[in-house]
KEDO-260588 format. One record per residue: residue in three letters; x, y, z of N, C-alpha, C, O in turn. Coordinates in steps of 0.2 Angstrom, whole numbers, padded with zeros to 4 digits, always signed. Layout:
<nodes>
ALAXYZXYZXYZXYZ/...
</nodes>
This chain:
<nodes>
UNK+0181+0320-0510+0183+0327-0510+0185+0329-0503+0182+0328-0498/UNK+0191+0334-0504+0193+0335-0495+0190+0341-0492+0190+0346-0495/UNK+0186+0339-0486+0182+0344-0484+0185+0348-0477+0186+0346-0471/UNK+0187+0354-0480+0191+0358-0476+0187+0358-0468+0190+0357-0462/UNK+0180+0358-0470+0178+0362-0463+0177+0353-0457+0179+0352-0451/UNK+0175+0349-0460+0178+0342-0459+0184+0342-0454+0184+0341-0448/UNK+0187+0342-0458+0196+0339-0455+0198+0346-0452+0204+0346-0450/UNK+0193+0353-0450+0198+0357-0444+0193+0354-0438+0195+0354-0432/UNK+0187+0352-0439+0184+0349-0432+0186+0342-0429+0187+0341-0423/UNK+0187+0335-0435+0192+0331-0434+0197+0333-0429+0196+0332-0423/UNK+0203+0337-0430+0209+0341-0428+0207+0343-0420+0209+0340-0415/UNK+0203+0348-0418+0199+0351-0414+0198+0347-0409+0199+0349-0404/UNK+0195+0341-0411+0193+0333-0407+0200+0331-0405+0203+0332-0400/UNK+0203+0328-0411+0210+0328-0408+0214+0330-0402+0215+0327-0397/UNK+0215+0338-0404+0218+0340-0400+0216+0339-0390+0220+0339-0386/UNK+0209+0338-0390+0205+0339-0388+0209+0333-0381+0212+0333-0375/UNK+0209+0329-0388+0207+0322-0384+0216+0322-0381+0217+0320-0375/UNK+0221+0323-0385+0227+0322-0381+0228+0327-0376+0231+0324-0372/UNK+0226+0332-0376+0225+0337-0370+0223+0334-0363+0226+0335-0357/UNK+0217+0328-0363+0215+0326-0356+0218+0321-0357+0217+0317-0352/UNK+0221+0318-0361+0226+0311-0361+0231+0313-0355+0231+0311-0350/UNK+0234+0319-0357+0239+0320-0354+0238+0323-0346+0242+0324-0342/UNK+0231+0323-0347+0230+0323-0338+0229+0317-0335+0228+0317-0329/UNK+0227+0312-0338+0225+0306-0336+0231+0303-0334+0231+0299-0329/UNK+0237+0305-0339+0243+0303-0336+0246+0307-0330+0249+0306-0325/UNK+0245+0309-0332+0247+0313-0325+0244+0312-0319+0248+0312-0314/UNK+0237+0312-0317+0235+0311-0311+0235+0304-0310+0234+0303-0304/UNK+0237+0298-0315+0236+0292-0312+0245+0292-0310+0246+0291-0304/UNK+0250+0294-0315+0256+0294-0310+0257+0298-0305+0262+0296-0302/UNK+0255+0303-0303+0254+0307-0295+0251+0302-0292+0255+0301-0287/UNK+0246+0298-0293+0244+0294-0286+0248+0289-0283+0247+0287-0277/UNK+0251+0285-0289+0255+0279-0294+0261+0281-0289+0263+0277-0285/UNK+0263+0289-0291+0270+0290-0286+0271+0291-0280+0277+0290-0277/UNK+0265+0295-0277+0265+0294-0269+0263+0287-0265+0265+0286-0259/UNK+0259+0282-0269+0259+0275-0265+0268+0272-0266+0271+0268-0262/UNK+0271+0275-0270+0277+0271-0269+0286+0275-0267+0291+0272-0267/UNK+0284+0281-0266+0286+0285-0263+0289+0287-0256+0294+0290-0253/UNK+0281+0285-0254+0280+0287-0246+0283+0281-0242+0288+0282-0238/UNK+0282+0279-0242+0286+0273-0238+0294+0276-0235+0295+0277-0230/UNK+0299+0276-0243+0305+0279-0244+0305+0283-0241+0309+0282-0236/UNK+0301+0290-0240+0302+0296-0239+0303+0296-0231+0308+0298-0229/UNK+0298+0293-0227+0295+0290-0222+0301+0287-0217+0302+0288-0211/UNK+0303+0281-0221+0308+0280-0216+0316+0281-0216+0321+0278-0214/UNK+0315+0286-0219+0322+0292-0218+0321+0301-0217+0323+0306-0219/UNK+0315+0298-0212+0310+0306-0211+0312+0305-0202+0313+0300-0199/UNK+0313+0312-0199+0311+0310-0192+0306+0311-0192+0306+0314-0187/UNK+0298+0312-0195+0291+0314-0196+0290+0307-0201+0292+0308-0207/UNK+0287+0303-0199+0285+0295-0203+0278+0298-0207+0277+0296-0213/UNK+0274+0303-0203+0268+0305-0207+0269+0310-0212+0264+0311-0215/UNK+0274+0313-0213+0276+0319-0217+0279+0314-0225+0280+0316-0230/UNK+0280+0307-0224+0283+0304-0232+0278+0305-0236+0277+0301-0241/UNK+0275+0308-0236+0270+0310-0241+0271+0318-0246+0269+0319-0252/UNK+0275+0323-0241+0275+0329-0243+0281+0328-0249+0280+0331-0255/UNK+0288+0324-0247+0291+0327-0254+0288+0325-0262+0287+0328-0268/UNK+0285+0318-0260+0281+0317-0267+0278+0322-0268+0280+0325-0273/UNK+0272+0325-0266+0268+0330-0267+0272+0335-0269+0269+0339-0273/UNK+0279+0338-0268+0281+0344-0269+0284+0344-0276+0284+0349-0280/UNK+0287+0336-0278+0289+0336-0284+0285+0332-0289+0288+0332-0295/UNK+0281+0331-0289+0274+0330-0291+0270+0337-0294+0268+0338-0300/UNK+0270+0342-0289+0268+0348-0291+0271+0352-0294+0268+0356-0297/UNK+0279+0351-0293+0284+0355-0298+0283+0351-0307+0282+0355-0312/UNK+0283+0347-0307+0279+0343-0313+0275+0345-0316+0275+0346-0322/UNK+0270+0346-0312+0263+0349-0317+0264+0355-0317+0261+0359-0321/UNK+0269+0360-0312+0269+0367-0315+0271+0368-0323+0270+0372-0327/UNK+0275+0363-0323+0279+0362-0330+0275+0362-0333+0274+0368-0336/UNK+0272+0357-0335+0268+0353-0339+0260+0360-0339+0261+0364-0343/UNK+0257+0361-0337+0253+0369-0337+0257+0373-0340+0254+0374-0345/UNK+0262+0376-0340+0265+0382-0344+0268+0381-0348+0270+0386-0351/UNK+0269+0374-0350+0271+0370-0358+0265+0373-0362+0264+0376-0367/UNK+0260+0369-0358+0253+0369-0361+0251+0378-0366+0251+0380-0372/UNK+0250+0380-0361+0250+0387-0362+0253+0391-0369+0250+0394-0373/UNK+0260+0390-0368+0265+0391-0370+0264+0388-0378+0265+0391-0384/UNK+0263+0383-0378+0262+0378-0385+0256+0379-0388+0255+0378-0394/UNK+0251+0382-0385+0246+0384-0388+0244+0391-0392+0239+0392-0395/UNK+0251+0395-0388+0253+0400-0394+0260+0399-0399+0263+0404-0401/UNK+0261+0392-0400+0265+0390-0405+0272+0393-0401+0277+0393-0404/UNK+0272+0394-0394+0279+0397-0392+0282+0391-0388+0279+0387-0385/UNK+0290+0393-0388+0292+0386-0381+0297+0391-0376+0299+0397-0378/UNK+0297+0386-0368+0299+0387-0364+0305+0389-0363+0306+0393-0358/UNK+0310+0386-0371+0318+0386-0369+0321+0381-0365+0319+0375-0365/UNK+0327+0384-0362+0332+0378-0360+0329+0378-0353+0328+0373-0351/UNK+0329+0383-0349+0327+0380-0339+0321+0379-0340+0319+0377-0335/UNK+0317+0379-0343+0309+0374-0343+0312+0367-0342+0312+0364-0337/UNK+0315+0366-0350+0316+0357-0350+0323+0356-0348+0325+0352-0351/UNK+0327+0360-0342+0328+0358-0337+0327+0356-0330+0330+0352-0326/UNK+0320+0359-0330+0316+0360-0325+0311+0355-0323+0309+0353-0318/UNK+0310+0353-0331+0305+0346-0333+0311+0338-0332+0310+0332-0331/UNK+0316+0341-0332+0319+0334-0332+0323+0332-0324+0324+0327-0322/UNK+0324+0339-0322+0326+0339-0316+0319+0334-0310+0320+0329-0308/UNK+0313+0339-0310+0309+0336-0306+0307+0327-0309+0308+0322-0305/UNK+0306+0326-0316+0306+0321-0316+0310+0315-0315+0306+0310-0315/UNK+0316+0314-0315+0321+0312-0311+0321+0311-0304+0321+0306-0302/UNK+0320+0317-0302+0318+0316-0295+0312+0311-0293+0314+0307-0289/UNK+0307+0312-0295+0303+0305-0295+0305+0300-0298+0303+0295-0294/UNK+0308+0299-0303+0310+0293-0304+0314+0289-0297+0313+0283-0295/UNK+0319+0294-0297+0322+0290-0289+0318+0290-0285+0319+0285-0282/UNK+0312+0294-0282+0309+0293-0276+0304+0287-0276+0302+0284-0271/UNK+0301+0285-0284+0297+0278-0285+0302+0273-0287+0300+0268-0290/UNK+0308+0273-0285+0314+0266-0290+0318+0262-0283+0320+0256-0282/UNK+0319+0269-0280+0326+0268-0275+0325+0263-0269+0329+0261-0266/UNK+0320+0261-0268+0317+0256-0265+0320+0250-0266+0324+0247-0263/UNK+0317+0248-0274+0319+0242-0277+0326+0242-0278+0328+0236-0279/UNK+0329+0248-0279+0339+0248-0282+0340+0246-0275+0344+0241-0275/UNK+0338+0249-0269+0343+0247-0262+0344+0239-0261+0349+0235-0262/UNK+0339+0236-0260+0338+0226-0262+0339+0224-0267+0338+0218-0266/UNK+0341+0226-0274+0343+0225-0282+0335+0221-0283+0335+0215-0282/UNK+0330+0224-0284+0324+0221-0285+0324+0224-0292+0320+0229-0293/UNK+0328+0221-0297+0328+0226-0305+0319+0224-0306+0315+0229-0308/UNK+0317+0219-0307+0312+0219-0307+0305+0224-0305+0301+0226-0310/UNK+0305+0226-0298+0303+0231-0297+0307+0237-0296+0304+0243-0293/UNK+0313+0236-0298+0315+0245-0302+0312+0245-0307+0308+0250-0307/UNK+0312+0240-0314+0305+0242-0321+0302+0244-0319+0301+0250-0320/UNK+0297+0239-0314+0289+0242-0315+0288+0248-0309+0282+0250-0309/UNK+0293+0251-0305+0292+0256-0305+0294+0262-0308+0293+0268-0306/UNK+0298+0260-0314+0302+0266-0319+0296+0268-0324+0297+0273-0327/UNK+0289+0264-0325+0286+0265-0330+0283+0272-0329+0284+0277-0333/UNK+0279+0272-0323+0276+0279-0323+0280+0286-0322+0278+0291-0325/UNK+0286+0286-0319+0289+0293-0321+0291+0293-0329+0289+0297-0333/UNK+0295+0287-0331+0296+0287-0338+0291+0288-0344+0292+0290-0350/UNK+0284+0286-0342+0278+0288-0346+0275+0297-0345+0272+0300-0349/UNK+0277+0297-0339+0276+0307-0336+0280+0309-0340+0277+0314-0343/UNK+0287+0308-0341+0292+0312-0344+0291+0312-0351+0290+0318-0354/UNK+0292+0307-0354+0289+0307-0361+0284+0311-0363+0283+0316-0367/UNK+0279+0308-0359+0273+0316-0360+0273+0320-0363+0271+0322-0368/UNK+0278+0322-0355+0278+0331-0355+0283+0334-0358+0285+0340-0357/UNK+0286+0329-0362+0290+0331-0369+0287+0331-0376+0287+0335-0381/UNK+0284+0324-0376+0278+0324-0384+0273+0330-0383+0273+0334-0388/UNK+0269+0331-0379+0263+0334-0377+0266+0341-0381+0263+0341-0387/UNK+0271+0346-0380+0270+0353-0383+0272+0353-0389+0272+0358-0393/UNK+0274+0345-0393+0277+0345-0399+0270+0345-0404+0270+0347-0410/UNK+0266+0342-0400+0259+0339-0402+0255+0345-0402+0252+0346-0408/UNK+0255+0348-0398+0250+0354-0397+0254+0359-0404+0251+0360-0410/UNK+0261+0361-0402+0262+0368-0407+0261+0364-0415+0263+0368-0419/UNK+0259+0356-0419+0256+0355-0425+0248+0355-0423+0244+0356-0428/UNK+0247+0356-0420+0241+0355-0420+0238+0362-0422+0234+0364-0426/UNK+0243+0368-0415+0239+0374-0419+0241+0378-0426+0239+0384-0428/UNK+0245+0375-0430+0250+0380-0435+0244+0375-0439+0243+0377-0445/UNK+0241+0369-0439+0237+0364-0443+0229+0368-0440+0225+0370-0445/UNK+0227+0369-0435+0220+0375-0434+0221+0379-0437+0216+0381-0441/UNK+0226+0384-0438+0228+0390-0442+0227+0389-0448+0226+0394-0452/UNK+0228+0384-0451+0229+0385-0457+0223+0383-0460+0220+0387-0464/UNK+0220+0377-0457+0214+0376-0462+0208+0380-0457+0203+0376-0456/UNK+0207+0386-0453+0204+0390-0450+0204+0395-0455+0199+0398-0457/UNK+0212+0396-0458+0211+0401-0464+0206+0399-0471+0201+0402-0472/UNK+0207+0394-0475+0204+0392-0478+0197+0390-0477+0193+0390-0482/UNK+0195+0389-0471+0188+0389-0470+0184+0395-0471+0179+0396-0473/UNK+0189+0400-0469+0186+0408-0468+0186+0409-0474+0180+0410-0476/UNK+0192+0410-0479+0192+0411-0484+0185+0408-0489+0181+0411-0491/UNK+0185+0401-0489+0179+0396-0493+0175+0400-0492+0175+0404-0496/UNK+0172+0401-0484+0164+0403-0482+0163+0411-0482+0157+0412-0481/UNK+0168+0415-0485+0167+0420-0485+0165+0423-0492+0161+0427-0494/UNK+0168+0417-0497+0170+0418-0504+0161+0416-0505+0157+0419-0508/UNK+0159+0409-0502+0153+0408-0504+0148+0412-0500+0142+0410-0502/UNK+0148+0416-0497+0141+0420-0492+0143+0426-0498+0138+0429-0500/UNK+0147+0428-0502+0147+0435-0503+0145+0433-0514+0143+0437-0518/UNK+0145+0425-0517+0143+0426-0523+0136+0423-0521+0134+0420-0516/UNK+0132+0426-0526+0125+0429-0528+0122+0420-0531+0124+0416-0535/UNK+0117+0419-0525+0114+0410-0529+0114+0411-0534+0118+0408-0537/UNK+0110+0416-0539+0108+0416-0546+0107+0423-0548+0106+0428-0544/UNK+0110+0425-0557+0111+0432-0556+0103+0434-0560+0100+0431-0564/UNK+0103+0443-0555+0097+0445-0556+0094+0448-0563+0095+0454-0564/UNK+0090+0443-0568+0088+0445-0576+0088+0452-0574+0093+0455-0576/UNK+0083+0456-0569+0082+0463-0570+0088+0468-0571+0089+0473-0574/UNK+0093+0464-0566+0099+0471-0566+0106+0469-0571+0107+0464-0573/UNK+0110+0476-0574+0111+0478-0579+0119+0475-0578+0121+0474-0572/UNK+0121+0473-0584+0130+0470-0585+0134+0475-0578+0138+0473-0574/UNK+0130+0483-0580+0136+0487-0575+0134+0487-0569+0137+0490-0566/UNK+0130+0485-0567+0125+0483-0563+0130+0477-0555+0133+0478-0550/UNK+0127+0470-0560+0129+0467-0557+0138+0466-0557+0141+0461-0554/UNK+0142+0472-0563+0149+0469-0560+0151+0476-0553+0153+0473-0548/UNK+0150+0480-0553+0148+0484-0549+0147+0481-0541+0151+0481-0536/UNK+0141+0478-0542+0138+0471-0536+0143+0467-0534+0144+0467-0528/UNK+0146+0464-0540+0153+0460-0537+0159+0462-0536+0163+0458-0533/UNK+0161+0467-0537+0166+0472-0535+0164+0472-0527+0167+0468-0523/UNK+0160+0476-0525+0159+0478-0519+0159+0472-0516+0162+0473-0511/UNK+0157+0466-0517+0154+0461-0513+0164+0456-0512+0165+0452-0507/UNK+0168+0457-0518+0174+0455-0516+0180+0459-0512+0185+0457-0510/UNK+0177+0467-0513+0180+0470-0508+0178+0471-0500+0182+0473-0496/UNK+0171+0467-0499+0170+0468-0493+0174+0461-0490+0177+0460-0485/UNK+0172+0455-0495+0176+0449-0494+0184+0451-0491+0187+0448-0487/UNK+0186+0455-0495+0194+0456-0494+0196+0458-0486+0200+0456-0482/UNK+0189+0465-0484+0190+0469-0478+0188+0464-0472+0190+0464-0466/UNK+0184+0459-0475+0182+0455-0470+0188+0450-0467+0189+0448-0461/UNK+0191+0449-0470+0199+0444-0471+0204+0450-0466+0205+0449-0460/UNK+0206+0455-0469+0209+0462-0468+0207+0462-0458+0210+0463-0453/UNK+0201+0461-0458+0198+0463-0449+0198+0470-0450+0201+0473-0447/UNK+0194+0474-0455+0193+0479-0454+0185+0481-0452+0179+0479-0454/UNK+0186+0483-0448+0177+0485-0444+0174+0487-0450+0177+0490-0455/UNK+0164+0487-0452+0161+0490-0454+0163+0497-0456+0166+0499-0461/UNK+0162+0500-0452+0164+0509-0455+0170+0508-0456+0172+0514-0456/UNK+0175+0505-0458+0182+0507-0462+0179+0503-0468+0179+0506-0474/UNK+0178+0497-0467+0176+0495-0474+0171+0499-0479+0172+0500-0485/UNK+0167+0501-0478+0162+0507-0479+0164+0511-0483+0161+0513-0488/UNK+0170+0514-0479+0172+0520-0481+0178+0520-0486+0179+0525-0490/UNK+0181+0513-0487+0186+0513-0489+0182+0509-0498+0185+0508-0503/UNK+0177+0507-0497+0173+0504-0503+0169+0509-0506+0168+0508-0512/UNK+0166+0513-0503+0161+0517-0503+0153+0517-0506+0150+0521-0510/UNK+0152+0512-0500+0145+0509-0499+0143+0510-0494+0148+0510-0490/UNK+0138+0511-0491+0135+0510-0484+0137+0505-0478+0136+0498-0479/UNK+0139+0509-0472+0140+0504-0465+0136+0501-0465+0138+0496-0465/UNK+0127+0501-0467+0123+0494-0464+0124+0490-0471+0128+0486-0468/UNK+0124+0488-0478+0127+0486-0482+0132+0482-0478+0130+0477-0475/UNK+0140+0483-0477+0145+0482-0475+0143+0475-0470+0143+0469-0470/UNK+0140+0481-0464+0138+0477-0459+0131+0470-0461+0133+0464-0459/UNK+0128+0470-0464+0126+0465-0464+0128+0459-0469+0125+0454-0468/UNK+0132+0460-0472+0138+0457-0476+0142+0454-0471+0144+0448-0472/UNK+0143+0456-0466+0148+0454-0459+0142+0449-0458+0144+0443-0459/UNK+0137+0450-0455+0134+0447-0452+0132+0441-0453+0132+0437-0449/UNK+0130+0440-0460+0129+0435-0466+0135+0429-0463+0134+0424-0461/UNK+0143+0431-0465+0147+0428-0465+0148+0425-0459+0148+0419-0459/UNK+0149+0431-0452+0148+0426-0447+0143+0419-0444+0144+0414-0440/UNK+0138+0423-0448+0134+0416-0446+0134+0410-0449+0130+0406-0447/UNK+0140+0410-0457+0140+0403-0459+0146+0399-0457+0146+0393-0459/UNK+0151+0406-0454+0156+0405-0450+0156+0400-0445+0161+0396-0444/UNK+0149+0400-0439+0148+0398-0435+0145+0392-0435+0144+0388-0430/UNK+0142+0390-0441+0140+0384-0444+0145+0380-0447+0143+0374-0448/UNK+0151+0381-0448+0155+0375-0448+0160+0377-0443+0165+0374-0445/UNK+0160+0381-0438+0164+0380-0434+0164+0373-0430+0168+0372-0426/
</nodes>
């Protein structure tokens, strides 16, 4: 049987896990591209100790990216067109600053293996917001059916009461599926109260009920 509240915490871990993947890539090619940078930088510098600042500059223009992707994808929104020009600009720019070493001597050899790490960076921080914005439209949804499930089972009755009367208990259900509804709706206790016409603590502990089984399969 597919178990909703299961596969949003699955998803959850996922997301999780690609999120610090993608820092794992990133700070190993920041380091990856300043040992192989600095050199370059260095001996067409009149300052030999400063071959270190342009990698850092375009390194940091990189992760500026790659953060405000993040962000951005995590409310299902994108950057446009000067983001991922802005992502491809910088990244380029590293690529030449870890390659060009090996293109001045034709070392294609080590032009590859230093094309890996920018061309891993860039790829990334192209995959990475496509990854994120299924992931949250995949939390939204089975976030909704989870609430839904858990709301439907906190508000029916384990077993119904021999003592109380047919109009009784539909009455009972009526109220208990209109607070379900207001609770879905986000309307506060005193509107829901008022608008079913039951009592705030009724309502209220109805809420309260819900969220704490809410916070059991969260």
């Amino acid at each position: 049987m597919y178990d909703v509240a299961n596969e949003l915490r699955s998803i959850r871990r996922t997301r999780k896990t690609v999120d610090v993947m993608l820092w794992v890539i990133v700070t190993g090619a920041v380091f990856y591209s300043l040992m192989t940078s600095t050199p370059l930088v260095s001996a067409h510098s009149k300052w030999e100790w400063s071959g270190w600042a342009l990698g850092v500059l375009t390194d940091a223009a990189f992760i500026l990216s790659i953060s405000a992707d993040a962000t951005l994808s995590k409310h299902g929104l994108t950057g446009g067109r000067w983001p991922t020009v802005f992502r491809w600009a910088t990244g380029l720019a590293s690529l030449f600053l870890n390659t060009w070493s090996s293109v001045s001597i034709g070392d294609w050899v080590g032009v590859a293996i230093h094309s890996i790490a920018p061309a891993v960076l860039i790829c990334a921080a192209e995959v990475s917001p496509h990854y994120r914005r299924m992931f949250r439209d995949l939390e939204l949804t089975l976030t909704e059916q989870v609430t839904v499930k858990v709301v439907t089972q906190s508000l029916t009755p384990k077993r119904v009461q021999p003592a109380r009367t047919s109009n009784g208990r539909k009455k009972s259900e009526k109220n208990k599926t209109a607070i379900r509804q207001a609770f879905l709706d986000e309307l506060t206790p005193t509107q829901a109260a008022e608008k079913i016409g039951v009592t705030r603590g009724y309502v209220s502990q109805r809420y309260k009920e819900i969220r704490e089984e809410l916070k059991l399969t969260a």
